[in-house]
ZAMARGU-4260 file (C-alpha; in steps of 0.2 Angstrom, whole numbers, plus 5000, padded with zeros to 4 digits):
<rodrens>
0) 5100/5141/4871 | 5115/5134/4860 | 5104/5124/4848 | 5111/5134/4833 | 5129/5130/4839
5) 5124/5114/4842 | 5115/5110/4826 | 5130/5117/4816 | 5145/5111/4824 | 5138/5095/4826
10) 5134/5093/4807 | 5150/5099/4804 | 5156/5088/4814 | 5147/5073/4810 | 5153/5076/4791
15) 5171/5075/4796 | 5168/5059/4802 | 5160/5050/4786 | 5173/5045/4780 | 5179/5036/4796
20) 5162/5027/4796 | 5165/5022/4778 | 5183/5015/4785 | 5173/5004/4802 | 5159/4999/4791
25) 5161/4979/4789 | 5148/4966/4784 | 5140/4956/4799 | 5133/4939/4799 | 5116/4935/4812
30) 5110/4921/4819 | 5094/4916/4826 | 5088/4903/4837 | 5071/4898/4843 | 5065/4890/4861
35) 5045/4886/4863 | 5037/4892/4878 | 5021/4881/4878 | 5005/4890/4887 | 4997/4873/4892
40) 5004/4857/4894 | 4993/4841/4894 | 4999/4828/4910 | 4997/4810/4908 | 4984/4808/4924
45) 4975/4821/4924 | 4973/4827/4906 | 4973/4845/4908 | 4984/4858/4911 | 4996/4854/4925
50) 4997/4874/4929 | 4988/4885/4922 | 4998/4901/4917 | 4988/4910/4903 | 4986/4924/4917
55) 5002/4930/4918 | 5011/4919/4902 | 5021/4936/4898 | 5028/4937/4916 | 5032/4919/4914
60) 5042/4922/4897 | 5050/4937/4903 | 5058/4928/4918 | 5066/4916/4904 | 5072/4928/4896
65) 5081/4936/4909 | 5086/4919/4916 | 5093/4917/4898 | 5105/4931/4903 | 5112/4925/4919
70) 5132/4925/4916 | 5134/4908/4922 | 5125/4902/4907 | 5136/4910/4894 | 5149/4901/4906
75) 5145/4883/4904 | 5139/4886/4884 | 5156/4892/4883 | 5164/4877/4889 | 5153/4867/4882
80) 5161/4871/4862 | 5173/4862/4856 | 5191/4868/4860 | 5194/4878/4843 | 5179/4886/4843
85) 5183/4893/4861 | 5196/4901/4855 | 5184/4912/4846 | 5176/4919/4862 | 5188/4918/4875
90) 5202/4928/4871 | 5221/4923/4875 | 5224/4923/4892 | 5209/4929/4900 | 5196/4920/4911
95) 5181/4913/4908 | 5169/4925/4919 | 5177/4940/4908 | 5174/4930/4891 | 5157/4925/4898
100) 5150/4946/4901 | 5160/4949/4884 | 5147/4936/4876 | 5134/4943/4888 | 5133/4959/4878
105) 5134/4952/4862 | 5119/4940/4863 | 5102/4946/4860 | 5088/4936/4871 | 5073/4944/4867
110) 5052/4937/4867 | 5046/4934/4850 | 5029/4949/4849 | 5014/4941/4847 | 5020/4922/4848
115) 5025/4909/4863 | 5043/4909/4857 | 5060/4915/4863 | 5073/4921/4853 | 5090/4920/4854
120) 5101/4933/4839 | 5120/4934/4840 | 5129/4945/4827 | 5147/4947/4821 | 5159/4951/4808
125) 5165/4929/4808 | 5153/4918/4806 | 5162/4903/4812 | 5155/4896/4828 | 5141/4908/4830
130) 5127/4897/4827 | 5136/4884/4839 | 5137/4896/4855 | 5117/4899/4851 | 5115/4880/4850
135) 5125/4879/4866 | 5118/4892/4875 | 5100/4886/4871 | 5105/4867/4877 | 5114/4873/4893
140) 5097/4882/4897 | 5086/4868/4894 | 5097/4857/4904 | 5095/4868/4917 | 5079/4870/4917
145) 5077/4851/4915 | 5088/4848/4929 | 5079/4860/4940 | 5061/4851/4933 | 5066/4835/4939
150) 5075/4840/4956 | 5059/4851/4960 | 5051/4831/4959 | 5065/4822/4967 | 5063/4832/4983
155) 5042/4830/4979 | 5043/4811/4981 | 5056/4811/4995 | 5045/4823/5004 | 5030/4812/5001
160) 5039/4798/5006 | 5045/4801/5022 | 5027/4809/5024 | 5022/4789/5020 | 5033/4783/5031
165) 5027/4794/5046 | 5010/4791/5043 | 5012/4773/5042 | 5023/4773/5059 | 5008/4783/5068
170) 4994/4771/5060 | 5005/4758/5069 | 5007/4766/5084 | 4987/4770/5085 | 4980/4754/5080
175) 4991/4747/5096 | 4982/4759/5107 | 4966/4756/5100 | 4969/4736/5102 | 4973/4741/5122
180) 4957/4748/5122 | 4947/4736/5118 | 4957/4722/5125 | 4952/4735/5143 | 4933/4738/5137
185) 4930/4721/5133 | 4924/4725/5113 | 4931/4725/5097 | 4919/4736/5089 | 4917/4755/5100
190) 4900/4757/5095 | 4891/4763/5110 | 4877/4754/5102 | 4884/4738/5101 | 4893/4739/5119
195) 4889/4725/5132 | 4891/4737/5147 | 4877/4747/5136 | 4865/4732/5136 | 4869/4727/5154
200) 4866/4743/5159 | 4849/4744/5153 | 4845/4728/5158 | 4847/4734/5177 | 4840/4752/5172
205) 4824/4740/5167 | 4826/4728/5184 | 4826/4744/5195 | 4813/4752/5188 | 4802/4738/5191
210) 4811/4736/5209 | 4806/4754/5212 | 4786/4754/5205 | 4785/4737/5216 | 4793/4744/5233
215) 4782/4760/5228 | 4767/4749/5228 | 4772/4739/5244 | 4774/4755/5252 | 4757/4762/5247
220) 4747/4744/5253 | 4757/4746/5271 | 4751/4763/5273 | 4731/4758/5265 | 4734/4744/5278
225) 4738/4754/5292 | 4726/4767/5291 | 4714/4753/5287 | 4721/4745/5304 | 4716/4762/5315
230) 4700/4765/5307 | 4696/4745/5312 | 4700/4748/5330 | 4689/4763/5331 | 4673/4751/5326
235) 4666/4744/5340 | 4666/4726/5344 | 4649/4723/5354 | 4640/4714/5338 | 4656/4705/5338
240) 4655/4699/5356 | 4637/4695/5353 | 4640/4683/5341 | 4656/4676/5349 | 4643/4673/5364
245) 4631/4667/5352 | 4642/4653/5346 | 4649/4651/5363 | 4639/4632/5371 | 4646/4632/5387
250) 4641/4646/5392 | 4624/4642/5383 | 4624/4625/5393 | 4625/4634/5409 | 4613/4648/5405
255) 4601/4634/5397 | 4603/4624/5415 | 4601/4638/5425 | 4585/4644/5418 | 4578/4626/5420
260) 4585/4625/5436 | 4575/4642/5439 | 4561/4636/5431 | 4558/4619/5440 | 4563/4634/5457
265) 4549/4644/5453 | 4535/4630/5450 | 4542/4624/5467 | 4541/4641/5472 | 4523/4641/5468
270) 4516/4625/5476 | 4522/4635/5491 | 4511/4646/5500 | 4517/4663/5508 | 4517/4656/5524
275) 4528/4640/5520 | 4547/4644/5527 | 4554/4635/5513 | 4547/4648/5500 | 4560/4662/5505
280) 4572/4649/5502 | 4568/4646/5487 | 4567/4664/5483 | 4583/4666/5490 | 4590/4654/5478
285) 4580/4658/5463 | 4587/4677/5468 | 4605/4667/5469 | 4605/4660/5453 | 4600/4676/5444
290) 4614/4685/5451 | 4624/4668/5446 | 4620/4669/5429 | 4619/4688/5426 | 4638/4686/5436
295) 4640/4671/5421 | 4636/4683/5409 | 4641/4697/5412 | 4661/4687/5416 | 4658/4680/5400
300) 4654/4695/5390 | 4671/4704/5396 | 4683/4688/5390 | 4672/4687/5373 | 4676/4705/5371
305) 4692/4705/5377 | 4696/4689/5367 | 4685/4698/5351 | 4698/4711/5354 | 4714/4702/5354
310) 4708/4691/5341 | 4704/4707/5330 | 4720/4718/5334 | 4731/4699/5332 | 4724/4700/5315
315) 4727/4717/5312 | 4746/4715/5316 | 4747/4699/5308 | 4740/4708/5290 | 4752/4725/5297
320) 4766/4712/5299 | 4764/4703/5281 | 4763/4720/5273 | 4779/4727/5278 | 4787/4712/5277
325) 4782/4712/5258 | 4787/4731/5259 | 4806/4732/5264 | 4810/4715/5253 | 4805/4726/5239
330) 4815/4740/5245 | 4829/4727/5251 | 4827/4723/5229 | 4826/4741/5225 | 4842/4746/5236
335) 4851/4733/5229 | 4848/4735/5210 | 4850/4753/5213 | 4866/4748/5222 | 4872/4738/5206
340) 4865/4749/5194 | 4876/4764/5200 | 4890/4754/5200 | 4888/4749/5182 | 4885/4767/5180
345) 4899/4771/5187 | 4911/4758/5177 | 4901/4763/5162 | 4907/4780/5164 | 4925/4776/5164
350) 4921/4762/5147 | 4912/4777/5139 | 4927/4786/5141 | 4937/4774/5133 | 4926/4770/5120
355) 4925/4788/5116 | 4943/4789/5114 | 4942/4771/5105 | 4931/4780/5094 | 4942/4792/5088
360) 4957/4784/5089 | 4949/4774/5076 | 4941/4791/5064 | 4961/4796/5067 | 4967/4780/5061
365) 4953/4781/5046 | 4960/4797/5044 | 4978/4792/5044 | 4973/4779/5029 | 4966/4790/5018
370) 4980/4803/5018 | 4990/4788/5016 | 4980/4782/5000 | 4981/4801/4994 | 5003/4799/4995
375) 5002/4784/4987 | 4991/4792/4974 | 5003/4806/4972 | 5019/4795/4971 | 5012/4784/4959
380) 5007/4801/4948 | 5024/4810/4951 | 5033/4796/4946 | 5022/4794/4928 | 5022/4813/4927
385) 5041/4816/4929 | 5041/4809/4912 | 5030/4822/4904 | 5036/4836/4893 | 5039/4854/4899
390) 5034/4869/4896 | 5050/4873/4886 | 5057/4864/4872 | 5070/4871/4855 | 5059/4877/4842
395) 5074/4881/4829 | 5091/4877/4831 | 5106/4892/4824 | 5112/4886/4806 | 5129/4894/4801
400) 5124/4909/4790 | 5130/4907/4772 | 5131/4926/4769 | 5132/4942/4777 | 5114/4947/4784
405) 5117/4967/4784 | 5132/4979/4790 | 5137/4991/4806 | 5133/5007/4793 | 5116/5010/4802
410) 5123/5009/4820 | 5138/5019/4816 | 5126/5030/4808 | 5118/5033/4826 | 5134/5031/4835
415) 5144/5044/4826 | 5130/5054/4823 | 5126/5055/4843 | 5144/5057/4847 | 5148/5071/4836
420) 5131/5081/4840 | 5134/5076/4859 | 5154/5082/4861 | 5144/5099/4853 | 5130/5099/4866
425) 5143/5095/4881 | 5156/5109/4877 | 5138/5119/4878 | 5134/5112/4896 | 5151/5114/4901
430) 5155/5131/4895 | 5136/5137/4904 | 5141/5126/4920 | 5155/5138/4922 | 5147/5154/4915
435) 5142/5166/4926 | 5134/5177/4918 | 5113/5181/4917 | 5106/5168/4902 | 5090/5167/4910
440) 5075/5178/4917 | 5076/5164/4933 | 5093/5170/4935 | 5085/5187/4940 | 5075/5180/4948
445) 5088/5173/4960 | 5097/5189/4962 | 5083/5204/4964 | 5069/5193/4972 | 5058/5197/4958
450) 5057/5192/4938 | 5062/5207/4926 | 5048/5214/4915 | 5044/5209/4897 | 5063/5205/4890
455) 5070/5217/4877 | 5075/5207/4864 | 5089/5209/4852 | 5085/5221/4840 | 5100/5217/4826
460) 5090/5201/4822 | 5073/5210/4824 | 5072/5225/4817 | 5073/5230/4800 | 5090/5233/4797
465) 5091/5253/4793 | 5082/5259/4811 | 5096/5262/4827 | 5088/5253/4843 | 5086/5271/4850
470) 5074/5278/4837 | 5063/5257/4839 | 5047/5267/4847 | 5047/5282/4834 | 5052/5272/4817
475) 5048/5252/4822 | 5033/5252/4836 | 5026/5237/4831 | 5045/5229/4834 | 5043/5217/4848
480) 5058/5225/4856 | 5048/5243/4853 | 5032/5231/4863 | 5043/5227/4876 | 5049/5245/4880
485) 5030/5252/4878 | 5025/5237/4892 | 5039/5246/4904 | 5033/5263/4902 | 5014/5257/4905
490) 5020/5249/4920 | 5031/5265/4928 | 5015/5275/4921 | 5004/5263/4933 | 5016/5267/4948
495) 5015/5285/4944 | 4996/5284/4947 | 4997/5275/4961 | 5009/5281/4972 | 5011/5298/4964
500) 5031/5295/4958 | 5038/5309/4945 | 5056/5301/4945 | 5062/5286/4938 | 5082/5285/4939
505) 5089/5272/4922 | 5105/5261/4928 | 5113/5248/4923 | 5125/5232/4930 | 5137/5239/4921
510) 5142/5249/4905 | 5135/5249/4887 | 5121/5237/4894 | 5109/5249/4883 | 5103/5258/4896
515) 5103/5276/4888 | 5096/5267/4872 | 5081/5258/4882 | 5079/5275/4895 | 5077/5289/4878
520) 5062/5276/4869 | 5054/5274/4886 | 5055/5293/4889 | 5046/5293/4868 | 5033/5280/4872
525) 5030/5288/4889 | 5023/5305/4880 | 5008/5295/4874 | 5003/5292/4890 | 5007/5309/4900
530) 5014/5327/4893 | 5028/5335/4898 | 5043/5323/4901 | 5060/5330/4905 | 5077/5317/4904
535) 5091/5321/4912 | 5108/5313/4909 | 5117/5310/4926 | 5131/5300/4915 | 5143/5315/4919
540) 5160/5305/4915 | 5153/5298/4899 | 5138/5309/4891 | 5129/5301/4878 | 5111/5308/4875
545) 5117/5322/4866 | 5126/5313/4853 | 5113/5299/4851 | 5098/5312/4849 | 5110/5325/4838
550) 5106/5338/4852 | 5116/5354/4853 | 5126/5355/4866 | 5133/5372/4867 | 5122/5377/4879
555) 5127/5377/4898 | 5123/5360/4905 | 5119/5349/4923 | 5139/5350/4929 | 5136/5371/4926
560) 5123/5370/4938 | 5130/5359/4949 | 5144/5372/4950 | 5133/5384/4954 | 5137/5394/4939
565) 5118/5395/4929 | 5100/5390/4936 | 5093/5374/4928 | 5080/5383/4916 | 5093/5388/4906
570) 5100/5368/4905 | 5084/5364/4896 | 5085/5358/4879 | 5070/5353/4868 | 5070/5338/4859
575) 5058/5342/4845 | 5053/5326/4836 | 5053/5316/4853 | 5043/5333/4860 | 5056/5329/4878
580) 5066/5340/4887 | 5083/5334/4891 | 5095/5343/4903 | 5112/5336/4897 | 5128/5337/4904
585) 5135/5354/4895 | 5152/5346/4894 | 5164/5333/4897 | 5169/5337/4915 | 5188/5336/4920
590) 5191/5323/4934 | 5193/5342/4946 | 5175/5346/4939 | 5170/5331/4946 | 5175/5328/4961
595) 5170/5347/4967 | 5153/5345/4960 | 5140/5351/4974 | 5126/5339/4975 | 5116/5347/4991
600) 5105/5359/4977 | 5101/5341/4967 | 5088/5339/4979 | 5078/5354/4976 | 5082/5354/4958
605) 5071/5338/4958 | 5058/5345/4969 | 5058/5361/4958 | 5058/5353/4940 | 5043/5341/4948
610) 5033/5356/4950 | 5034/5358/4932 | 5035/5341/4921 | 5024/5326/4923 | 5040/5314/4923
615) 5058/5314/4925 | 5069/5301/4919 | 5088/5302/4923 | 5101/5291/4914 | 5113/5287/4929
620) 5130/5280/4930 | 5132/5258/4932 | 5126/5258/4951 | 5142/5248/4954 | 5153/5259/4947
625) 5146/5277/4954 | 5141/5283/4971 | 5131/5297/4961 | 5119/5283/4957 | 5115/5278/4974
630) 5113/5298/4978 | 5101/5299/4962 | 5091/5285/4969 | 5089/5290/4985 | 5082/5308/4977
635) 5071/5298/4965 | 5054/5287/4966 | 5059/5271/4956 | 5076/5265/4950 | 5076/5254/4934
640) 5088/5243/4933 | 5094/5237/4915 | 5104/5217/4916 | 5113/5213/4899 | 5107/5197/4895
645) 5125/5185/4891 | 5134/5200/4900 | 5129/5204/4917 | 5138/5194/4929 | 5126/5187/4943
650) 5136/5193/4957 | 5135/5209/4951 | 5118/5208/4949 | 5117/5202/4966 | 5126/5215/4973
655) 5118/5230/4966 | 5101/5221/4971 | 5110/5222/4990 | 5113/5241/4988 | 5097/5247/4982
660) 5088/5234/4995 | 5099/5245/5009 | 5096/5259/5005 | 5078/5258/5004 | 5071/5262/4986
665) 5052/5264/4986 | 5051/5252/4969 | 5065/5242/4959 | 5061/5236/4943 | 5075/5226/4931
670) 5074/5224/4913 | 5083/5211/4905 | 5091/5216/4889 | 5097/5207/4875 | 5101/5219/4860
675) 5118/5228/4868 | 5136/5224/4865 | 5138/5207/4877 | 5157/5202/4884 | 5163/5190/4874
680) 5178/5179/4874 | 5189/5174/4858 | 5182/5159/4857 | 5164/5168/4856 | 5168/5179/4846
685) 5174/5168/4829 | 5158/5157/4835 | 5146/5172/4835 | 5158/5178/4816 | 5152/5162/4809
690) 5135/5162/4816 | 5131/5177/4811 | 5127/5175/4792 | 5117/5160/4798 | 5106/5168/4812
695) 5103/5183/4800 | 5094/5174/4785 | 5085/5164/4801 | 5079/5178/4807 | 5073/5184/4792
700) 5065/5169/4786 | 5055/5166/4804 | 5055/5188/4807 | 5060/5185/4825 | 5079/5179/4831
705) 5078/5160/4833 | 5090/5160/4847 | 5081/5172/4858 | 5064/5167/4853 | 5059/5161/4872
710) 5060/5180/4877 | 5047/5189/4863 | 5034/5183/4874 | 5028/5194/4890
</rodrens>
């Protein structure tokens, strides 16, 4: 908005102040050191890069540099220079911290584009002792960092250390338990497979399995026995007692010496006749000795079978006897194998157990070792890498400059030139942080609710020089203000379609805001779109119309009728160049005229004239300052409201809005203008006097005014 003011006063400004730059200007000597930030560094052990950091090197560099600028480096660079070169940069008097951020802000630590190094540029009007602070300040840092380096190893190797030394404690403390442990399992190897509890234990798994197929076999010959045994006894024995008889000789002696006996009886017995009484005798004996020897025989047959019988069932038990006799030694074997099989079983459990703890106490111990062999390593390779070189090292040192390397005329330039056009721009801020008057369309915005229609723009700076504003639409149409004003008349032509409105009542925020001006070119534009169009000026105190458009005003007039001294027909005056009726005031009123006026016969003067003109327009008083404008708008369709752009305050704005919101207008419509007188201070007035020459061959040059450019377009 002020970019004219600025761009003028500023240059004015900065002019004024050449000289004093000329004055300031003083030659300035630079220095420039150089530290190397390597990407890769080779170890000694490994022979590679330590840490790779190609994937974020420029993170790595910038955290140099801003570890460069830490105020306690500037500190101990500062107190590292010799004692007359101190008193160069740290003034009399003052402490160290503040001469440190003093040097702060002159040193320029900086990465090098498109290399690995680090620069470090200090400047200043004496050249003594500047290379020396960069050559301190680079030497600090890299003692630091060297510092840092070898600390970062020292508490490496006292960590791994004590990790050593634990490790070593708790091998000790293992292989003890382990040696417990095999003193208790009776081994010094806890391999199962080589465990003598192992081997025992199989030896007896063996014995009893044996134990159990031989006490398995006993028991199957004492059952085959025994069921042999009962099958044996259900044979009969009479071919047994046949042949015990057979081989029997006594009993074969007697049997032999009884049949002779009866033999030598029955030859006797037949020597003898029937009659002989010794022949019944000998029958009777022969007949004796049968019986004897059948008695013999039959005595002897019983004992061999009964003896038969012992003699088998003896030999029966005697086998039956033998065979479970072999039978329970074999499960006497079995029961005590299995008895010291399970106890082995049983102890081996408890020595698998303890193997299997031997076991991995030894993996642990193995374990243990090789983390130890690891620390050992790592101390050995700390220890050779410690003396490896880092990743930053002084490329250049700062040499004393022998002659001045450029002066402060360029930044003095820039300084002057931003303080001179900045004090211009802030004035500008500061004087539109206090102004309250309507700048901006957003400022309407905020007072009515609603944006204003296509600004009117200033027509001093846009028209052609020999046309008054109120003539724009007859003699400039294609004038962007003459645009803006035809865009307003289409858009009350489109609420008279519409909604059927035939009165529109012009106002403004407050006076010479144009509005008479803006009101007769929209009654002109508004012809082309409908026929007869009547104005009426309401502006009783402070008529106008007539000496704008050169009407006669002889005739009787609005405040006549209003008096009830004529009808309105005889009001009416023809414009005929515009081809519109106006209805003037007749006469400046007296402030009696006034204040007796009757307004009840407005009303249907309104109705009346609607009957016979397409439009009315009526040219009211500043709503703010006449009650007659709020009574026209209540009788009307639409009220336009015209806001002087640099003029209008926005409370007032705000507080006509309120009254036209309350009192219920059917359509409000604001225009923003720009081309009327605007209220300006003394200080605005000799800015806008010299301006003026400026902004008139501007707008010439570019046909538009540069400073209102933003509101040409719609």
């Amino acid at each position: 908005m002020h970019w004219l003011e600025i761009a003028l006063f500023g240059t004015v400004l900065f002019v004024f102040t050449l000289p004093l730059i000329i004055l300031l200007n003083k030659p300035i000597y630079s220095v420039n050191g150089k530290i190397l930030v390597s990407p890769a560094v080779q170890t000694f052990i490994i022979g590679n890069e330590e840490t790779p950091i190609t994937g974020y090197y420029n993170a790595y560099v910038r955290t140099h540099v801003n570890r460069l600028q830490e105020q306690d480096i500037m500190e101990k660079a500062l107190e590292k220079l010799d004692p007359d070169l101190q008193s160069i940069f740290i003034p009399d008097d003052s402490p160290l911290s503040l001469a440190a951020a003093i040097l702060l802000k002159r040193v320029e630590i900086f990465h090098l584009a498109g290399s690995h190094l680090v620069g470090i540029r200090i400047e200043g009007e004496n050249p003594y002792g500047l290379a020396e602070i960069v050559n301190s300040i680079m030497e600090v840092y890299m003692e630091k960092i060297q510092n840092e380096m070898e600390g970062k190893d020292s508490r490496r190797l006292m960590y791994l250390q004590d990790e050593k030394e634990k490790l070593e404690k708790e091998i000790l403390a293992q292989t003890r338990v382990s040696q417990e442990l095999a003193k208790e399992v009776g081994t010094f190897s806890f391999d199962s497979n080589d465990n003598a509890y192992n081997a025992q234990f199989e030896s007896l798994q063996q014995e009893y399995s044996k134990a159990y197929s031989n006490r398995v076999h006993k028991e199957n010959i004492l059952r085959a026995y025994i069921k042999q045994a009962e099958l044996i006894r259900q044979i009969p024995i009479d071919s047994l007692v046949e042949e015990y008889l057979a081989q029997n000789s006594s009993v074969e002696n007697i049997t032999r010496i009884t049949n002779q006996q009866l033999q030598e009886l029955q030859v006797l017995l037949s020597t003898y006749g029937d009659q002989n009484p010794n022949k019944s005798i000998i029958e009777t004996k022969i007949q004796t000795y049968d019986e004897m020897l059948e008695n013999l025989k039959e005595n002897e047959r019983i004992k061999a079978r009964y003896i038969v019988s012992e003699k088998r069932n003896y030999e029966l038990e005697e086998g039956l006897i033998a065979a479970r006799s072999e039978f329970e030694a074999a499960k006497n074997a079995e029961e005590e194998i299995l008895k010291q099989r399970n106890l082995d079983l049983a102890n081996r459990g408890n020595i698998s157990q303890k193997i299997l703890n031997g076991q991995q106490i030894k993996e642990k111990i193995e374990h243990l070792r090789m983390l130890l062999n690891k620390i050992d390593a790592r101390l050995s390779e700390l220890q050779l890498e410690a003396k490896a070189p880092g990743r930053l090292q002084i490329e250049n040192i700062a040499k004393r400059p022998q002659s001045p390397t450029g002066s402060k005329i360029k930044k003095l330039l820039i300084v002057f030139f931003l303080v001179s056009y900045g004090f211009i721009t802030l004035i500008c801020v500061f004087y539109d942080f206090f102004d309250k008057r309507i700048r901006d369309r957003k400022d309407v915005l905020h007072g009515l609710g609603s944006h204003p229609t296509w600004p009117i723009s200033d027509y001093r700076f846009t028209g052609m020089g020999i046309v008054p504003f109120s003539r724009v639409t007859i003699d400039d149409s294609s004038n962007v203000a003459a645009k803006a004003i035809q865009s307003l008349s289409i858009r009350i032509d489109k609420e008279r379609k519409e909604h059927n409105s035939q009165c529109a009542v012009f106002t403004g925020i407050d006076r010479r805001c144009g509005t008479t001006e803006i009101l007769l070119n929209t009654a002109y534009a508004f012809t082309k779109l409908c026929s007869k169009i009547l104005v009426i000026d309401a502006q009783l105190d402070h008529p106008c119309i007539g000496s704008i458009t050169q009407t006669c005003t002889t005739k009787s007039g609005l405040i006549d009728f209003l008096h009830n001294k004529t009808d309105i027909k005889d009001c009416i005056v023809h414009d005929y160049e515009r081809c519109i009726d106006y209805i003037l005031p007749g006469h400046t009123p007296s402030s009696g005229e006034l204040a007796s006026l009757d307004l009840s016969t407005f009303q249907q003067m309104i109705s009346d004239l609607k009957k016979e003109y397409s439009f009315i327009f009526i040219d009211a008083p500043p709503i703010l300052l006449s009650d007659m404008t709020e009574y026209l708008a209540l009788q009307s369709d639409m009220v336009i409201t015209v806001i002087q752009g640099d003029k209008s305050l926005y409370q007032d704005l705000y507080m006509a809005g309120n009254i036209l919101f309350r009192l219920k207008v059917k359509a409000i419509a604001a225009v923003l203008n720009w081309g009327a007188p605007r209220n300006l201070n003394k200080a605005q007035i000799v800015v806008s006097r010299i301006l003026w020459p400026i902004e008139k061959i501007l707008a010439k040059v570019l046909g538009k005014d540069p400073k209102y450019v933003k509101y040409f377009i719609p």
